[in-house]
N, C-alpha and C positions, 0 to 999 in steps of 0.2 A: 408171341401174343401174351400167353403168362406172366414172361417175364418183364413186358412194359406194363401189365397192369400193377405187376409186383412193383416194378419201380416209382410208378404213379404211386400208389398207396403208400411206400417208405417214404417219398418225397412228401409227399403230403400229412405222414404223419412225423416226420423232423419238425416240417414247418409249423405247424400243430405244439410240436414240445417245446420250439424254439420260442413259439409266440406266449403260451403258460409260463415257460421259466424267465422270460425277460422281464416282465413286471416285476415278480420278484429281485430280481436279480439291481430293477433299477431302483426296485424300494431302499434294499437295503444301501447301494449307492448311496442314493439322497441320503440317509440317516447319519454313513458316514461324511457326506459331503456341509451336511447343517453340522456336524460338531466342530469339524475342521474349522467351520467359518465361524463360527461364536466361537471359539477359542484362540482364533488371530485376532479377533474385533475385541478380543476380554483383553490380549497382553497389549492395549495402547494405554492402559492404566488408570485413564480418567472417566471409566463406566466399566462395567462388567455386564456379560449378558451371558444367561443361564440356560440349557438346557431342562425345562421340567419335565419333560415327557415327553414319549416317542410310542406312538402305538402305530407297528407294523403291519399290514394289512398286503393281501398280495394284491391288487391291483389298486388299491388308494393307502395313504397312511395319512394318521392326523398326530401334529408336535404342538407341543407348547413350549414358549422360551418365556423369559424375563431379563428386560434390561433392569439394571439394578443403580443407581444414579450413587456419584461417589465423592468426596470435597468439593471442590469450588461448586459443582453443578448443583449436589445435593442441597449447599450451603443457599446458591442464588433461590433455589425453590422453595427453601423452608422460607427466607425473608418476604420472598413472594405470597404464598400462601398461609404464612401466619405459622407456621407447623414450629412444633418445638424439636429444638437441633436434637438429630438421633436416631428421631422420626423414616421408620423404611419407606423410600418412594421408589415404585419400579412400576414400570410399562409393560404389559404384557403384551404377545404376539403370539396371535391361535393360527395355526399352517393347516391348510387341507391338503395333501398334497398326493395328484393322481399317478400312475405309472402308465410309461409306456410300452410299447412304441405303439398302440390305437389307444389317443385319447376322447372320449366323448365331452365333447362341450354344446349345451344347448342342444342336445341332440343331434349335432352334426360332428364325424367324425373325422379328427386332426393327428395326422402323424408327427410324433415329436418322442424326444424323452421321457421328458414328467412334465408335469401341470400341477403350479401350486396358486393358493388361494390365500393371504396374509391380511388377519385384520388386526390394527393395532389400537388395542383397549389400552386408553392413559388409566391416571388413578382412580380411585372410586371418587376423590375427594373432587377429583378435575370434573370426572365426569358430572357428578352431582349438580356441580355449577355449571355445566356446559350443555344438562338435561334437556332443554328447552330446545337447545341449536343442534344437540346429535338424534333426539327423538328417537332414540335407542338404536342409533345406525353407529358403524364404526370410525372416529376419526377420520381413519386413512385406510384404505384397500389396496392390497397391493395383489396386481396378476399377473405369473410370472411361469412362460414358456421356456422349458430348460430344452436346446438342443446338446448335439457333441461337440467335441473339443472344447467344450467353455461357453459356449455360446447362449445367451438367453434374452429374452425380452420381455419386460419389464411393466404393466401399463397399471401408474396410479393414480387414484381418483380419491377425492375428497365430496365429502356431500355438500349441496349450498343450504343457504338460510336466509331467509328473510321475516322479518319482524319483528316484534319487543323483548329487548332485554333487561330492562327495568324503567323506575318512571324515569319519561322523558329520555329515554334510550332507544336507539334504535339504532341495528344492523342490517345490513345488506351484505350479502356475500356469497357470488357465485361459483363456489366453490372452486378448486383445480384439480388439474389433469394431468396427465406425463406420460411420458415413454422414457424406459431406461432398458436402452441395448448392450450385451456384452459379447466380447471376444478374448479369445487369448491374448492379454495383455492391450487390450480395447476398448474404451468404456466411450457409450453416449448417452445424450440426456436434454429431452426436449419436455420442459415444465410451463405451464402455463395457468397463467391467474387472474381472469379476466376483469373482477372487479372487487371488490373491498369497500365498504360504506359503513362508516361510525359517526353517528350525530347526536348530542346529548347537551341540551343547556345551548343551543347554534353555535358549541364548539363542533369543527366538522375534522374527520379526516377520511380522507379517499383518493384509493391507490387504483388506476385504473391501467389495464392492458400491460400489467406484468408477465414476462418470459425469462426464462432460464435456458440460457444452449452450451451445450457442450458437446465437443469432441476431442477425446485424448487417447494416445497410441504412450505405453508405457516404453522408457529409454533406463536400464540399468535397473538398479532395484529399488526405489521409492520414487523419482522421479519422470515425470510426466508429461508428452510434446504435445500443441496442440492447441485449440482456442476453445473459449467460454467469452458466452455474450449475456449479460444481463441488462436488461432496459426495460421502462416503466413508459407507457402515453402517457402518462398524467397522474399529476402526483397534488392533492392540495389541502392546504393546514390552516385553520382560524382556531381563531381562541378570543370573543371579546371581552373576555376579565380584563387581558393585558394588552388589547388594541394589536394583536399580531396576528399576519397574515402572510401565507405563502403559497406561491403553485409554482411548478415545473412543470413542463410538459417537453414532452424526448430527450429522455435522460436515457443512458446508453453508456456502458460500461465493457470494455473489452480487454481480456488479458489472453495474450500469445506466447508462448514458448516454441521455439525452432531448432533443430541441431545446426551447428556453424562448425563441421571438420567431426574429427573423430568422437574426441572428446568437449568439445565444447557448445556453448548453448548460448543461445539470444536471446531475451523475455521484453516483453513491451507488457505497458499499461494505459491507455484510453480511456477518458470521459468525458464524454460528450453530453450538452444541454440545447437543446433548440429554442429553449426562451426559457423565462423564467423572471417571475416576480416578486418581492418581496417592501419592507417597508426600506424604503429610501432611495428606490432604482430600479431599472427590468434589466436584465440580464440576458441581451443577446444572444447569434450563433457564439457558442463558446468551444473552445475543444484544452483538454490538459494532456497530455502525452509524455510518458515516462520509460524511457527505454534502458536494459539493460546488458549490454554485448560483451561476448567472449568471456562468461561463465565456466567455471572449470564443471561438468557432468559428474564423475567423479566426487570431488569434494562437496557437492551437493548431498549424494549419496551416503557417504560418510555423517555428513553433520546429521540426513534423517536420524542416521543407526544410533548417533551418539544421545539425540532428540528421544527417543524411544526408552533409552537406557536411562535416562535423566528421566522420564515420566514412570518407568519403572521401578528407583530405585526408593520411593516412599519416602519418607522423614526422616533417613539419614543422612545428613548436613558432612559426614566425610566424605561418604559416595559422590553425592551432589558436586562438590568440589573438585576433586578428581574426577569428572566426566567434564566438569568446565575447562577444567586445564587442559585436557585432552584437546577438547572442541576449541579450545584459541591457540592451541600448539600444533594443532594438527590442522584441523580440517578449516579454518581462516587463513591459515597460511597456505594451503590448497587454493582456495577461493581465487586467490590473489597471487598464484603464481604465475600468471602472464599476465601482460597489462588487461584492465579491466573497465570499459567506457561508460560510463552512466549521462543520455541526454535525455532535456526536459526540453517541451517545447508548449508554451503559452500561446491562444489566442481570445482574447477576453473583449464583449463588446458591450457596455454597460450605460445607460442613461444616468447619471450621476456624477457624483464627482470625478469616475476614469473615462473619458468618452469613449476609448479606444485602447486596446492593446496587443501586440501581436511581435513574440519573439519567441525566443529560443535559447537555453543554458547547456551547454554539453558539460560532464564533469567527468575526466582519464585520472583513473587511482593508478599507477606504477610502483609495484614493489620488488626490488631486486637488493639480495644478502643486505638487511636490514637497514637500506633506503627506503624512504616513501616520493614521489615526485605525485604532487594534485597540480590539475592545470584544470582553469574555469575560462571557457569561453563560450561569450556572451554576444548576439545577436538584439538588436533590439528593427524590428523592421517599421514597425508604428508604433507612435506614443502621442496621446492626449491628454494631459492631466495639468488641469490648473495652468492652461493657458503657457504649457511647457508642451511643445511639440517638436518629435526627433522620430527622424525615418533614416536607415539605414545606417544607421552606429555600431558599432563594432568593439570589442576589445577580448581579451584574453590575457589572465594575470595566473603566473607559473610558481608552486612554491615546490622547487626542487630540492632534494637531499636534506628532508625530515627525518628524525629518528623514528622508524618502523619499528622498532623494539619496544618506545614507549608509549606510540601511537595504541601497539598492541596489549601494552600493560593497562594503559587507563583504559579502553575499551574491556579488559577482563575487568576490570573493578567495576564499571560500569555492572558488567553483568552477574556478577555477586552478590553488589548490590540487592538491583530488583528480583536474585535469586531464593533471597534472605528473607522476603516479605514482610519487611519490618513497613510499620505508618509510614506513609506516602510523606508526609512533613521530615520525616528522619532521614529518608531515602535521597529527599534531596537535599537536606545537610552534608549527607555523606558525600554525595556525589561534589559539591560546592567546594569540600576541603578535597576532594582528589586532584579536581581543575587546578584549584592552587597552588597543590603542592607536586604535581607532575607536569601541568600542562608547559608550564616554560620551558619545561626540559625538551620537549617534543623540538625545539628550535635550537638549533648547535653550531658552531663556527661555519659547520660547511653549509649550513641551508642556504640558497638564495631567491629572491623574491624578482620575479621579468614581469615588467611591463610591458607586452607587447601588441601590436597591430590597434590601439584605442586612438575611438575616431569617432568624436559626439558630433551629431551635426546636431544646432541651435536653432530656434526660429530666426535668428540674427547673423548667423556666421557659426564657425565649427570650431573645434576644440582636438587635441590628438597631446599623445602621451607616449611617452617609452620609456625605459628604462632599466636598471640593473642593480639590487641592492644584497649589500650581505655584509659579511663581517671577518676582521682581521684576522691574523693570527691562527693557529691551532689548538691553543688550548683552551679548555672549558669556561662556558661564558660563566660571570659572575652576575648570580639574580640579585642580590642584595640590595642593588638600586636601578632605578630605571638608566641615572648618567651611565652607569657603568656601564649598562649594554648600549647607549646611544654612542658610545664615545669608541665604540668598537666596529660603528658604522664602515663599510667603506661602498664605491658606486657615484654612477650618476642618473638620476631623474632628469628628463624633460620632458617640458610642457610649452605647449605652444595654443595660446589663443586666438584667435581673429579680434580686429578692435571690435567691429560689430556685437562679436556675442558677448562680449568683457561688460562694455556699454552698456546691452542689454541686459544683463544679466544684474550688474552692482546695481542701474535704477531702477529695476524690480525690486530688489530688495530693500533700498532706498526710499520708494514708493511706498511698500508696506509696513517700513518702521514710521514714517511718518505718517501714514494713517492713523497708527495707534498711539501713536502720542497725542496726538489732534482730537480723536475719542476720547483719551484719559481728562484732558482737558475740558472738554467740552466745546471745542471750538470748529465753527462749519467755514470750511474752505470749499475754494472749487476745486473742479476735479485740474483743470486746467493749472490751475496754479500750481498743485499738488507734482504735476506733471513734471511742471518745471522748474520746481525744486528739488526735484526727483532725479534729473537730469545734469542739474548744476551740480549735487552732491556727489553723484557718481564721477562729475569730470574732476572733481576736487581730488573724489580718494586715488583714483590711478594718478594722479600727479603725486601724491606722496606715497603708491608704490614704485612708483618711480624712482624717485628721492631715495627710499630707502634701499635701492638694488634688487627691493623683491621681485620686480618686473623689468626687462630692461624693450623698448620700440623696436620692431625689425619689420621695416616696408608697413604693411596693416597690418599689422599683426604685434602680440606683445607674448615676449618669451621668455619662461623661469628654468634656468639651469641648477641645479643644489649637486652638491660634490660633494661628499660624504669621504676624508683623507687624513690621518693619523690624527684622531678625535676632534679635528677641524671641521668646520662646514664653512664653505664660501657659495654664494648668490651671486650667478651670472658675472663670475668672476670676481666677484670681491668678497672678501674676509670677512666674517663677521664673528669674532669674538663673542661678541653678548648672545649669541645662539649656539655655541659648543657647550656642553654640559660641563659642570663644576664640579669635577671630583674630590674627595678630599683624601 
């Protein structure tokens, strides 16, 4: 009997010492757990965020940090604010932060870790002019439940406002809200912003039924699987100084990463608009779609580290240098060590001058021991533009066995370049004489150019295309002149037209030069004559490409052969001297 009461009372006062010393114990956690975290967020280089004070308490402590703003950011907010460059701008962040494992909140008690409370006081100078809209409440509130292993949740709040911000100003804004969940190596995030209203002078802008989602599961060490969804109900812009006006309404933006095998990864990009109006058209369902497959994970990871060390390495221009050459010797040639798919797919439905559009671009990079092979194939399913309509056309054009060596050079000077932060006017001087003076080089005896699978259907008849183009010999092309490299041509093109679409095709064009001749002049025809004028000139010209070989009849159909053979070109079999380049 003693010795259960004895063991009752030990038991009870363990649990007793265990429950006094855990607070403690998770205070000072947390104090180490805040500096850990402001001291990974200070080495990304472009802000620094401070520790000012930590006062420890055995079941509550309160910290104060300071984010500290540093170039570019410091730079954009002095221009903003008027501030003279030099000027210290930093954001403070005052933490309440409870221990656990019994937290009282609202007088109801919550088992957890800790419980902290974050309010984020911008400048004095912000606030001052924000006076009116924060009425001495905090920007941004952030409440955040720490469980174990890493686990926490997140929920923040903005206050709203509505009224006058100056004359003839007026805001509306119902503030936002969120949840931000974490896991070991899991992050989510559901923001939300319901409405936004600026009117001032009946220039208007308002952003209605904005949201932020995301879910990401961390893969290797800086990159991230997983989707994000941002999309806006309604979105609308006037301004009548300059007669401009615009609304959107379901705009919807999605980016996905997926793993594809061990190391490899897939990312797509999504934008979608459910209408949308603007000056000259409305803007149909629309959708843009940009995918990218078979990502090396890895060399992702790599260029973060390199990314990091280049933000860290400050104003010196040696360092900078030698992390680029790194990151184009290294981690791009990673990128790209197994073939690499890039498709785009278009559907665009527009009141104006496109009635209609709906296709699709795929673009395969292949780089193997300092080959490049791009291949573009292009889908076209509907097309309405200017009284040119094409449904189910087809093509794919292959530039095999590019020099990857140089492709990889001009790409580093590209990024030197804009590494260098020289004026924008200079920048692209530089780049203008790079194209010049390397970009030919990128094309070399062995590349060659396939036409293959092209297939335009016309409102008249269709059109199809193949072929095989490249160049002589093995040794190095001579830029010096254009003959020189034409005359190194070898290959055959074909083309093959329907008479229909040919027809059709020269008396539209026929029709519309003789419209504006007839305008210049000042002279009114009918449309009817016009027609058939239109029609007679068109039967003229194919009778003298006829004539000259550049077309030759086959059944309905008219077909261009070109033979590109020891600096010769011949047309549908015949020779034509006056079109071989004149070397001297």
């Amino acid at each position: 009997m003693k010795r259960g009461v004895l063991g009752a009372i030990a038991a009870v006062g363990i649990a007793a010492a265990i429950l006094l010393t855990l607070p403690g114990l998770i205070g000072y956690s947390a104090e180490q757990s805040l500096r850990s975290t402001l001291k990974t967020i200070s080495q990304q280089g472009t802000y620094r965020i401070e520790l000012v004070s930590f006062e420890r308490g055995w079941f509550s402590s309160r910290a104060t940090s300071k984010l500290v703003l540093e170039g570019q950011y410091a730079e954009t907010l002095h221009q903003a604010l008027g501030l003279f460059p030099g000027t210290a701008v930093a954001v403070r962040f005052d933490h309440t932060i409870s221990h656990g494992p019994i937290l009282v909140r609202s007088t109801f008690p919550y088992i957890g870790y800790a419980y902290a409370e974050t309010e984020l006081r911008l400048p004095e100078m912000i606030e001052t002019l924000l006076a009116r809209y924060l009425q001495g409440k905090p920007f941004l509130t952030f409440r955040t439940t720490f469980g174990l292993f890493g686990r926490s949740t997140t929920l923040v709040s903005n206050p709203d406002y509505s009224g006058v911000m100056g004359p003839q100003t007026s805001v509306q804004w119902d503030g936002a809200s969120g949840r931000i969940g974490t896991e070991r190596r899991a992050l989510t995030v559901q923001l939300d912003m319901p409405l936004f209203r600026w009117e001032a002078d009946e220039r208007l802008l308002l952003v209605r039924g904005m949201s932020l989602k995301s879910d990401q599961k961390k893969r290797g060490r800086h990159v991230w699987l997983g989707e994000t969804d941002a999309s806006a109900r309604e979105i609308r812009l006037m301004n009548p100084e300059s007669a401009e006006s615009a609304s959107i309404d379901g705009l919807d933006y999605k980016v996905k990463a997926v793993a594809d095998g061990a190391d490899r990864l897939d990312a797509s990009f999504v934008l979608g608009i459910a209408r949308a109006e603007f000056e000259g058209g409305i803007l149909g369902p629309s959708a843009w779609t940009l995918a990218v497959n078979n990502l090396s994970a890895g060399a992702l990871d790599d260029a973060y580290d390199l990314y990091n060390q280049f933000l860290d390495s400050g104003d010196r221009p040696e360092a900078q240098r030698a992390i680029l050459d790194r990151f184009l010797n290294q981690s791009l040639t990673g990128l790209f060590s197994a073939p690499v798919e890039l498709r785009t797919a278009v559907a665009i439905n527009v009141d104006g001058p496109y009635a209609i559009y709906k296709g699709a671009t795929a673009l395969g990079v292949d780089g193997t021991d300092g080959d490049v092979t791009i291949a573009i194939d292009q889908t076209v399913e509907a097309l309405d533009y200017d009284g040119i309509r094409m449904n189910g056309s087809t093509g794919r054009l292959r530039l095999a066995r590019l020099d990857g060596n140089m492709l990889g050079e001009l790409y580093g000077d590209f990024v030197r370049i804009v590494a260098t932060g020289m004026p924008e006017p200079q920048q692209e001087a530089e780049m203008q004489r790079m194209v010049s003076q390397k970009g030919p080089a990128i094309i070399r005896p062995q590349t060659r150019l396939y036409l293959e699978n092209v297939a335009i259907n016309m409102p008249a008849g269709t059109a199809t295309a193949s072929g095989e183009l490249g160049f002589a010999g093995g040794e190095p092309l001579d830029y010096s002149s254009a003959d020189r490299i034409i005359r190194r041509l070898e290959g055959l093109l074909e083309a093959r037209v329907s008479e229909g679409a040919l027809v059709w095709a020269l008396t539209r064009e026929s029709e519309r030069t003789l419209r504006a001749r007839l305008q210049e002049q000042g002279r009114d025809v009918p449309d009817d004559t016009i027609a058939l004028l239109a029609a007679t000139s068109a039967r003229t010209e194919i009778a003298r490409l006829e004539k000259q070989a550049i077309v030759r009849r086959d059944g309905d159909a008219y077909v261009l052969e070109a033979l590109f053979r020891d600096g010769k070109v011949m047309l549908n079999g015949v020779a034509r001297p006056d079109l071989a380049p004149k070397v001297p």
